[in-house]
C-alpha positions in Angstrom: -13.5 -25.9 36.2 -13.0 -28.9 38.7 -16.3 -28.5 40.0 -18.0 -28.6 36.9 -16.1 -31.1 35.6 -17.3 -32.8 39.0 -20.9 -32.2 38.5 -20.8 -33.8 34.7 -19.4 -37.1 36.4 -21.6 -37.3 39.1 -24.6 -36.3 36.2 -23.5 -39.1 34.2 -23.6 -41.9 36.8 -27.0 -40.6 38.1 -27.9 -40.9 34.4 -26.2 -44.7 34.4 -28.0 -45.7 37.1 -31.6 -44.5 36.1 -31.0 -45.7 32.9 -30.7 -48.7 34.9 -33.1 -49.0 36.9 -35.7 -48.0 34.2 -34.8 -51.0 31.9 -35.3 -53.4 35.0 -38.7 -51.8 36.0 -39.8 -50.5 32.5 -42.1 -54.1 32.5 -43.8 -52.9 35.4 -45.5 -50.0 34.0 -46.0 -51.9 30.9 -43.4 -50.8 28.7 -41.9 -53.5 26.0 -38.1 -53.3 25.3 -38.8 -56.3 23.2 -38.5 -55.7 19.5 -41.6 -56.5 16.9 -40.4 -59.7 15.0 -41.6 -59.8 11.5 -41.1 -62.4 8.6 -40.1 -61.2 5.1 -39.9 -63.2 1.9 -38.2 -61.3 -0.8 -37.7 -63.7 -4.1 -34.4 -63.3 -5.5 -33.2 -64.0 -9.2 -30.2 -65.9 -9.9 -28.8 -64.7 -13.2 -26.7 -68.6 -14.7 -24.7 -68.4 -17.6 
């Protein structure tokens, strides 16, 4: 049990640290983390009494 418990930390850091890495070199192989901006009007009614 302790060494699997062992191997799921040590998977989770790898995982961490890829994760990482691939964010800071994602723009390298031209990958966009960068979200599409878009601008929406949407009239709304005001119901006065």
């Amino acid at each position: 049990m302790k060494r699997v418990f062992k191997f799921l930390i040590y998977l989770a850091i790898t995982g961490a640290i890829a994760l990482v890495i691939y964010t800071y070199l994602g723009s390298f192989f031209g990958i966009s983390f960068e979200p599409n901006q878009t601008t929406e009007r949407v009239p709304v009614v005001l119901n006065e009494n």
